[in-house]
N, C-alpha and C positions, 0 to 999 in steps of 0.2 A: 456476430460472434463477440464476445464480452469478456476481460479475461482482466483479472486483479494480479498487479506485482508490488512488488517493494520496486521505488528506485534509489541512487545510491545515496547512502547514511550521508550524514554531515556530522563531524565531533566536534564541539566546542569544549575546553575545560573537561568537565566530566558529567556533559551532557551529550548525549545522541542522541538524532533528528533523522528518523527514519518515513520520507513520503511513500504513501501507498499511492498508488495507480490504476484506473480501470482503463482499458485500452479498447477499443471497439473498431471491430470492423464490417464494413456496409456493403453490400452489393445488391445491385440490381439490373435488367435488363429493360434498358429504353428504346423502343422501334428497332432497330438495327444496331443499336451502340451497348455495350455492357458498361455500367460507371462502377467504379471500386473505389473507398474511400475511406479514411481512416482516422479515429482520434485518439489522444491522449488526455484523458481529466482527472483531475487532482481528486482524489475520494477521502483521504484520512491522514494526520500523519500521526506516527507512533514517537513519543519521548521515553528515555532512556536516561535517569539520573539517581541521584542517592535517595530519593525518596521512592524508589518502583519504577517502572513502566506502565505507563498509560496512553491509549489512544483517544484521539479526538476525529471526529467527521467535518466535514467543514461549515459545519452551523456552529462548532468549541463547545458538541455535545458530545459526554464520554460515552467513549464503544467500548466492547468487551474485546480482549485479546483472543482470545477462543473461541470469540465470531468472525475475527480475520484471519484465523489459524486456519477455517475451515476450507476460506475462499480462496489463501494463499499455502499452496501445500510444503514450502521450504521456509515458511517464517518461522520456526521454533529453532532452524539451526541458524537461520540471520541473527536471533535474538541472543542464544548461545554467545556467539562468535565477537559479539558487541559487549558480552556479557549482561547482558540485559535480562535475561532468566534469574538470576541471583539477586537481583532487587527486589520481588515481588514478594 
């Protein structure tokens, strides 16, 4: 299972540092043992300053915001809430 979040903002000045997150989880069944196991990795993070909102993935290649809108179904009110909508 594979599942995208925001985790929490960071504000400096009048910049916000919003990392995005895929989170995954593993199961399988070994002879008699079930293993369950889990991660957190860094995917994207979104910047929030007077110039826009832009996202970047972690190669500092630019993503579209309405491609992580898709994967993350409350980031338009995250972005709201930082006011980060009103820069674009």
């Amino acid at each position: 299972m594979e599942t995208f979040m925001t985790d929490k903002p960071l504000s400096i000045h009048n910049i916000t540092f919003i990392p995005v997150v895929c989170h995954r989880i593993h199961s399988y069944y070994n002879a008699m043992t079930p293993w369950v196991y889990a991660n957190k990795e860094p995917m994207a993070i979104i910047i929030c300053d007077t110039n826009g909102t832009r996202a970047f993935d972690m190669s500092a290649k630019e993503i579209s915001i309405i491609t992580l809108s898709k994967k993350i179904p409350d980031l338009n009110t995250l972005l709201l809430s930082h006011s980060c909508l009103n820069n674009t």
